[in-house]
N, CA, C and O atoms as a GROMACS GRO file, in nm:
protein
  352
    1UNK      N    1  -1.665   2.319   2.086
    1UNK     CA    2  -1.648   2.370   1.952
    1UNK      C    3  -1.628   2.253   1.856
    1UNK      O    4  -1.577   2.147   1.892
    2UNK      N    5  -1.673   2.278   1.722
    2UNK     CA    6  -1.710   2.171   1.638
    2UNK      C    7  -1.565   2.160   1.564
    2UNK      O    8  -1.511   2.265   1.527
    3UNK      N    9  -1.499   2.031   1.541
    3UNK     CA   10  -1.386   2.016   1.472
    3UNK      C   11  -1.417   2.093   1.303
    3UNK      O   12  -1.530   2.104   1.256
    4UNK      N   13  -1.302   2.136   1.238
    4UNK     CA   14  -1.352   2.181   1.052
    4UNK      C   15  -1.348   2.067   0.990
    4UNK      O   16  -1.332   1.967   1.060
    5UNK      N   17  -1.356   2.058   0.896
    5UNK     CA   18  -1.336   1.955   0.805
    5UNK      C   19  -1.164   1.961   0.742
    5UNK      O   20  -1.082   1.876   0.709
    6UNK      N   21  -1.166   2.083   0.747
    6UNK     CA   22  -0.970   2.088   0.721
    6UNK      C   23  -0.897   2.015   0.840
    6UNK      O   24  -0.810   1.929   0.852
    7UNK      N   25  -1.009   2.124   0.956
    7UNK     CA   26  -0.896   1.986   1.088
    7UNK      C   27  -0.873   1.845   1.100
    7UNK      O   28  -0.772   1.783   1.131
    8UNK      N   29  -1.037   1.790   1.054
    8UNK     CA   30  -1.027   1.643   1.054
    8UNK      C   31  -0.947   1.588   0.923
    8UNK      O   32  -0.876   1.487   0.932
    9UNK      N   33  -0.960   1.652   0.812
    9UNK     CA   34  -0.880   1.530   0.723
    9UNK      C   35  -0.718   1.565   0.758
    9UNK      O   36  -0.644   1.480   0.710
   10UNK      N   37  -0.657   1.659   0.823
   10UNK     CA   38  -0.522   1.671   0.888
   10UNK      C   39  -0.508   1.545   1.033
   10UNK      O   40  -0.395   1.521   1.076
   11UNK      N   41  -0.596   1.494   1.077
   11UNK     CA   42  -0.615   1.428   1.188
   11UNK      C   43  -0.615   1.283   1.140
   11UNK      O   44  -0.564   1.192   1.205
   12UNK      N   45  -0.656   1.272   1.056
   12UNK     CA   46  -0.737   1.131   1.001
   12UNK      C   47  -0.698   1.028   1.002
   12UNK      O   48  -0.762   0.924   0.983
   13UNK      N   49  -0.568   1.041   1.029
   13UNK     CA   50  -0.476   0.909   0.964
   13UNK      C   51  -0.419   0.890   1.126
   13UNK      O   52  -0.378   0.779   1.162
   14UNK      N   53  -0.419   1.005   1.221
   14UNK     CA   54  -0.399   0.947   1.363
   14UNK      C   55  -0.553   0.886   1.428
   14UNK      O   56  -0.576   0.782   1.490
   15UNK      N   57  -0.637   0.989   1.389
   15UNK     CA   58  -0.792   0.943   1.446
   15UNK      C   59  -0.784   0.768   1.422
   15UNK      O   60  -0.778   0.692   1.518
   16UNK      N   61  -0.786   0.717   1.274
   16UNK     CA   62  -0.780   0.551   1.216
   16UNK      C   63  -0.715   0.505   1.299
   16UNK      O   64  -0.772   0.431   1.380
   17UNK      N   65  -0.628   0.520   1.306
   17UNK     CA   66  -0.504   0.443   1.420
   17UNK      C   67  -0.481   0.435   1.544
   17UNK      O   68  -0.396   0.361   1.595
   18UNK      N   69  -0.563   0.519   1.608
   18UNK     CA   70  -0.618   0.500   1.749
   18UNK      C   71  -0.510   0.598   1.796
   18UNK      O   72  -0.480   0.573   1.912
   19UNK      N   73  -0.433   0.713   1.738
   19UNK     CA   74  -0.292   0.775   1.805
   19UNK      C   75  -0.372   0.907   1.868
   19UNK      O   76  -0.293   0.995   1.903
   20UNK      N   77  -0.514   0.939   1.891
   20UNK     CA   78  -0.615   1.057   1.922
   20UNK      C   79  -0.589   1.033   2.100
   20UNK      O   80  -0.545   0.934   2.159
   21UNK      N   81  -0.623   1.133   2.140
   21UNK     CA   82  -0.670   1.067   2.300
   21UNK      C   83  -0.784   1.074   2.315
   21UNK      O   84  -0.810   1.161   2.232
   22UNK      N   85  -0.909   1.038   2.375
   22UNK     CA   86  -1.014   0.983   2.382
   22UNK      C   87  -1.137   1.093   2.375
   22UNK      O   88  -1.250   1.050   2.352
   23UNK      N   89  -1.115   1.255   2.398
   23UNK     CA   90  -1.171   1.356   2.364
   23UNK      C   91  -1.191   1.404   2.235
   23UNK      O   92  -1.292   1.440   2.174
   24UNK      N   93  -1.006   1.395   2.188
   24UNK     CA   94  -1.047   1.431   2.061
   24UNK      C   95  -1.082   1.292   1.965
   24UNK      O   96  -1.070   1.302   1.842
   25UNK      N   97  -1.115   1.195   2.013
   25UNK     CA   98  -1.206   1.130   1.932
   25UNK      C   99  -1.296   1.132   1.903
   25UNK      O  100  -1.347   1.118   1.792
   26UNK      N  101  -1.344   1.155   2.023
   26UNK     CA  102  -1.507   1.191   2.031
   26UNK      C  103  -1.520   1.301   1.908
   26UNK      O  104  -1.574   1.271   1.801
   27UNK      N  105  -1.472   1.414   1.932
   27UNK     CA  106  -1.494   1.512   1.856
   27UNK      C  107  -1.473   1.476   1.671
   27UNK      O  108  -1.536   1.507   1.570
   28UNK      N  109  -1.372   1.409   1.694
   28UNK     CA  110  -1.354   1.350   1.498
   28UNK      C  111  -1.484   1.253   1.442
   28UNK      O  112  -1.541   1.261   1.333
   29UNK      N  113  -1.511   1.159   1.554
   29UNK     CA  114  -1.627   1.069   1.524
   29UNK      C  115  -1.759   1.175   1.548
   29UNK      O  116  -1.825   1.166   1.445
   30UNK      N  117  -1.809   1.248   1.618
   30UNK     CA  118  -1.905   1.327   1.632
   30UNK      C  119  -1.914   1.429   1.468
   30UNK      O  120  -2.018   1.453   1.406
   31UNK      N  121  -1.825   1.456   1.443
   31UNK     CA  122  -1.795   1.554   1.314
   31UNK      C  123  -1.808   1.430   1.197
   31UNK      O  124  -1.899   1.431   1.114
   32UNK      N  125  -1.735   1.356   1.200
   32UNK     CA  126  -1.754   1.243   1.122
   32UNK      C  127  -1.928   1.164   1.108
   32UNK      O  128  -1.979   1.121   1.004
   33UNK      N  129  -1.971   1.164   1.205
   33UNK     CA  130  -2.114   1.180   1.189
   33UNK      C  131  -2.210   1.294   1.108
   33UNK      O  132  -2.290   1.273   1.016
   34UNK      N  133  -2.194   1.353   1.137
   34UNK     CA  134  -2.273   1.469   1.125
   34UNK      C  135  -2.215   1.549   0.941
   34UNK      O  136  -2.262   1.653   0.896
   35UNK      N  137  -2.125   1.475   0.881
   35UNK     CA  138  -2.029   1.565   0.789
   35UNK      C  139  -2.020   1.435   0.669
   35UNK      O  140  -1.928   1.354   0.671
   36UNK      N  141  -2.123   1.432   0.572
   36UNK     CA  142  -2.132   1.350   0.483
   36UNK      C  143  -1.962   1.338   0.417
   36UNK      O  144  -1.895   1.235   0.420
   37UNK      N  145  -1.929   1.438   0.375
   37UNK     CA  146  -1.802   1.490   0.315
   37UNK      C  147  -1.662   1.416   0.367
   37UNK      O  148  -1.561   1.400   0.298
   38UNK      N  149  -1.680   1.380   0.488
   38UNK     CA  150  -1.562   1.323   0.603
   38UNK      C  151  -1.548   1.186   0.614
   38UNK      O  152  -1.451   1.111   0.624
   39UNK      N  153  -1.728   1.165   0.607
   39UNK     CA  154  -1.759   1.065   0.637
   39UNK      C  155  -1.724   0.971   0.488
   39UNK      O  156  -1.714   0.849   0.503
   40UNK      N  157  -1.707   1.026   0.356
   40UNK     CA  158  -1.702   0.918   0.251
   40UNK      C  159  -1.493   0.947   0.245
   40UNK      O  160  -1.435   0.852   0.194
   41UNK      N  161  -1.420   1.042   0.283
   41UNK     CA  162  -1.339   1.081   0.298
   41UNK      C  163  -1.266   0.949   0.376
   41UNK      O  164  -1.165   0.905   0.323
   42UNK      N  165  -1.304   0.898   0.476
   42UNK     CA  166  -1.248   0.843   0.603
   42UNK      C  167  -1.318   0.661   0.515
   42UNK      O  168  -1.285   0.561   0.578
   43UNK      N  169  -1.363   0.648   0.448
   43UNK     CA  170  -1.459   0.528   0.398
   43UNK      C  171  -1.331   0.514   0.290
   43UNK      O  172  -1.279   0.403   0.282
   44UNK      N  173  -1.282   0.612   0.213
   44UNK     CA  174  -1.176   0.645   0.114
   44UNK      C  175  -1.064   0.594   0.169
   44UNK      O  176  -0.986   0.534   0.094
   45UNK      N  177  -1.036   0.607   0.297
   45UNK     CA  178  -0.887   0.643   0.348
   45UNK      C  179  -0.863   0.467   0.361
   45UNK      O  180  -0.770   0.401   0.315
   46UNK      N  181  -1.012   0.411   0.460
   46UNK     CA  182  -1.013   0.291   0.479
   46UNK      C  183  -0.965   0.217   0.379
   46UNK      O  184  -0.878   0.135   0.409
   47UNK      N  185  -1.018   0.227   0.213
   47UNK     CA  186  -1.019   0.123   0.130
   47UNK      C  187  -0.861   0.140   0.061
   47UNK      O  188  -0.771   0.058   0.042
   48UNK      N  189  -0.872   0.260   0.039
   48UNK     CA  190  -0.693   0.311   0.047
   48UNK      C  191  -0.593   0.200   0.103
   48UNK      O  192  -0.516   0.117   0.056
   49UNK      N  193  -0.624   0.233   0.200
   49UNK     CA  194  -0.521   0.158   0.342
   49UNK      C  195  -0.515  -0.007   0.296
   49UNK      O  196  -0.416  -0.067   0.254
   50UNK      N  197  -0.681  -0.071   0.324
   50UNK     CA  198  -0.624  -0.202   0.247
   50UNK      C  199  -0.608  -0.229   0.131
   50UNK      O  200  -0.575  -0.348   0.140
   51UNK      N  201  -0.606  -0.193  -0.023
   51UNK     CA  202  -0.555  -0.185  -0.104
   51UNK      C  203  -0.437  -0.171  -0.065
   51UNK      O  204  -0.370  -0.254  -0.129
   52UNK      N  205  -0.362  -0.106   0.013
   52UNK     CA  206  -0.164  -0.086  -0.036
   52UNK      C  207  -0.118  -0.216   0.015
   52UNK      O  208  -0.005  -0.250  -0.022
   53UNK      N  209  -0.211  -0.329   0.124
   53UNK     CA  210  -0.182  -0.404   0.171
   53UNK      C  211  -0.069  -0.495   0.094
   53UNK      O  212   0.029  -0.563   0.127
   54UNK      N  213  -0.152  -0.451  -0.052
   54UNK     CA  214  -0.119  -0.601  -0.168
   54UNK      C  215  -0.061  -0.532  -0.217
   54UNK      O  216  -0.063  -0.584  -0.328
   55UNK      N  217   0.022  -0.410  -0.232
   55UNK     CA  218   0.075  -0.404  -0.299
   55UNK      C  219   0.249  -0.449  -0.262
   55UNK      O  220   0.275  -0.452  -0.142
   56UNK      N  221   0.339  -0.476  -0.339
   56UNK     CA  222   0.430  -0.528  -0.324
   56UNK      C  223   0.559  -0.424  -0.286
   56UNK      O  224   0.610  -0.352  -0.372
   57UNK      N  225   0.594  -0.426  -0.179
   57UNK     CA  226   0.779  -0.323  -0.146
   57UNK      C  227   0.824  -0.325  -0.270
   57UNK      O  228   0.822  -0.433  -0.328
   58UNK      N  229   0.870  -0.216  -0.334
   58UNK     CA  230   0.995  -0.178  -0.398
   58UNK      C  231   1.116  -0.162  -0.354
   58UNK      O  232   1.121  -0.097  -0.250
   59UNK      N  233   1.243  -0.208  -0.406
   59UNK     CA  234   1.356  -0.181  -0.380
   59UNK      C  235   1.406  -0.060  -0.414
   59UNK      O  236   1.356  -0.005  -0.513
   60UNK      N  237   1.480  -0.014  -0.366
   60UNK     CA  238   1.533   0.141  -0.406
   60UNK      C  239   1.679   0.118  -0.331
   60UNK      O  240   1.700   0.082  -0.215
   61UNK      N  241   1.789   0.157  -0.454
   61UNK     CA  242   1.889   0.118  -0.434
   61UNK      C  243   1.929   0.255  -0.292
   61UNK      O  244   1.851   0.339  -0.247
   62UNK      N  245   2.063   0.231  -0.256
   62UNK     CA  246   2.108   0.360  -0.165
   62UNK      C  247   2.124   0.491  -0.190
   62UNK      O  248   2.062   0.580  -0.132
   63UNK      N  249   2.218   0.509  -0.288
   63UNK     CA  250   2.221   0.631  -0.349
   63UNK      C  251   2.045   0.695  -0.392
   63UNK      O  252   2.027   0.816  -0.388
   64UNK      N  253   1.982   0.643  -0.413
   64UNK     CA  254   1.810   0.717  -0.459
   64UNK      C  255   1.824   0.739  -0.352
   64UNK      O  256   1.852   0.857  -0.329
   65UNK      N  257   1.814   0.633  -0.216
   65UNK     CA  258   1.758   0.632  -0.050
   65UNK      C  259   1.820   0.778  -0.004
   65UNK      O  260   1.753   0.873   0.036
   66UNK      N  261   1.982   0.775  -0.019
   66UNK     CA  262   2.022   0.893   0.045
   66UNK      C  263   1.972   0.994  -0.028
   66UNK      O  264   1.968   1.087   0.053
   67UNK      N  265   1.932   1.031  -0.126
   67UNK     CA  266   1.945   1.155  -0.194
   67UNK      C  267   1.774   1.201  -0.125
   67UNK      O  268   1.745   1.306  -0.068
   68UNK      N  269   1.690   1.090  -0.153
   68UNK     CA  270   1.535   1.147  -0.136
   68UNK      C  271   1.578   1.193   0.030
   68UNK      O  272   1.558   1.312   0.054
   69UNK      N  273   1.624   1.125   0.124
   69UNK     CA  274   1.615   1.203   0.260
   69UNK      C  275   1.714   1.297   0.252
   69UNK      O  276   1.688   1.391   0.328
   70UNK      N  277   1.792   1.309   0.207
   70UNK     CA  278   1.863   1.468   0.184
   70UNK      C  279   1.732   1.555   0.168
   70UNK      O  280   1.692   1.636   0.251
   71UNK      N  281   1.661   1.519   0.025
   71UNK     CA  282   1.552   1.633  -0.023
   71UNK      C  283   1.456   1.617   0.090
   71UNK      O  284   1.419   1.732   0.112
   72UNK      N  285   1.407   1.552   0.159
   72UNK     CA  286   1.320   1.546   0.277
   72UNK      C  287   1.328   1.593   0.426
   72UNK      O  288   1.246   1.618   0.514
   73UNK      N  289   1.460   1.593   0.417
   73UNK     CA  290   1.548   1.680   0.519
   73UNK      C  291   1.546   1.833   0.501
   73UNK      O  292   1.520   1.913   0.591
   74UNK      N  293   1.584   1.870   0.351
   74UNK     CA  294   1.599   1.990   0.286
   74UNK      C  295   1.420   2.065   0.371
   74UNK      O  296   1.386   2.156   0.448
   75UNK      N  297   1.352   1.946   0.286
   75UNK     CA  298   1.233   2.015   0.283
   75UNK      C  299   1.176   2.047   0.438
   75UNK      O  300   1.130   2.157   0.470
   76UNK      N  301   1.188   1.942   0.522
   76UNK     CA  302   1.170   1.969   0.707
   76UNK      C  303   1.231   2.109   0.701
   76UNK      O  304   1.167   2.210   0.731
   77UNK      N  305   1.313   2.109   0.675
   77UNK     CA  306   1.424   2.240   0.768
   77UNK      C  307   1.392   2.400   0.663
   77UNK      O  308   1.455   2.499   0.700
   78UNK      N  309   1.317   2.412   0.565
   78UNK     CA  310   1.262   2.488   0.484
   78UNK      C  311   1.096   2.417   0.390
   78UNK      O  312   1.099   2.363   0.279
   79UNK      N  313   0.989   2.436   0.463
   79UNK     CA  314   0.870   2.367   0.426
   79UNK      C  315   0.838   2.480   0.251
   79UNK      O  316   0.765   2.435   0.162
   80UNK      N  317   0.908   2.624   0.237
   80UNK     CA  318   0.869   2.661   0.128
   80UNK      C  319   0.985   2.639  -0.002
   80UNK      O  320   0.987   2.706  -0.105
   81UNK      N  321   1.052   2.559   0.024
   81UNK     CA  322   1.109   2.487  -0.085
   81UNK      C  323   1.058   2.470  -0.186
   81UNK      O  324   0.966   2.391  -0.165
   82UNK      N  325   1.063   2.510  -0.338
   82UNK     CA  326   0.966   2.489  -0.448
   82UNK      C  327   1.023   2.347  -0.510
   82UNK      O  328   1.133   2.326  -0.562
   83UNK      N  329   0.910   2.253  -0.487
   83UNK     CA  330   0.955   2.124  -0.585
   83UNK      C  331   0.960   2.105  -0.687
   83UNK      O  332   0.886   2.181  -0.750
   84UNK      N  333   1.026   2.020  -0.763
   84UNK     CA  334   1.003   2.031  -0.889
   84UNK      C  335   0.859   1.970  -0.952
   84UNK      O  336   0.767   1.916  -0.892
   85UNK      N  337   0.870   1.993  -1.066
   85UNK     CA  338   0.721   1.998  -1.086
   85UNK      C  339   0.654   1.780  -1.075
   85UNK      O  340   0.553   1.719  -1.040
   86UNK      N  341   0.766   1.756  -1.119
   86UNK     CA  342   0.717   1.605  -1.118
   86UNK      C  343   0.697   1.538  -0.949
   86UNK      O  344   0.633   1.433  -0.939
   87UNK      N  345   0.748   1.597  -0.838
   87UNK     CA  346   0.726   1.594  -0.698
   87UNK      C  347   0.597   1.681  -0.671
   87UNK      O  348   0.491   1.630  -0.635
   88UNK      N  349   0.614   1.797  -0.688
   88UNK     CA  350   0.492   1.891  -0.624
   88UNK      C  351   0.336   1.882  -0.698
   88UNK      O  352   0.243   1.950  -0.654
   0.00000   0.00000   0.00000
């Protein structure tokens, strides 16, 4: 059975990174062939990826640190949490 295109761009970022096991690779690169759409998708993800290379760490004091994994915690343990609008 043929991977969707919803499945693969949910996959994509383990497929790049080699975290697939060797079947379902096949199947992401086979779909990735055959799926113009995936294929400029995954070309995207690439240039993405090295672009952030350069970009420079930000500091973020503690209090931000704790509060965002509070809200990230919040959000794990309830995924329909409504964000606010400047997050969501």
């Amino acid at each position: 059975m043929m991977i969707s295109c919803e499945e693969f761009v949910e996959l994509v970022t383990e497929y790049l990174e080699g975290d697939v096991s060797m079947g379902l690779k096949m199947k992401l690169k086979f779909h990735e062939v055959l799926c113009v759409h995936c294929r400029r998708y995954v070309e995207q993800m690439k240039v993405t990826s090295d672009m952030l290379k350069y970009v420079p760490p930000t500091e973020v004091d503690e209090a931000t640190m704790q509060e965002l994994i509070a809200k990230f915690r919040a959000l794990e343990a309830d995924p329909e949490i409504d964000l606010p609008e400047e997050i969501g």
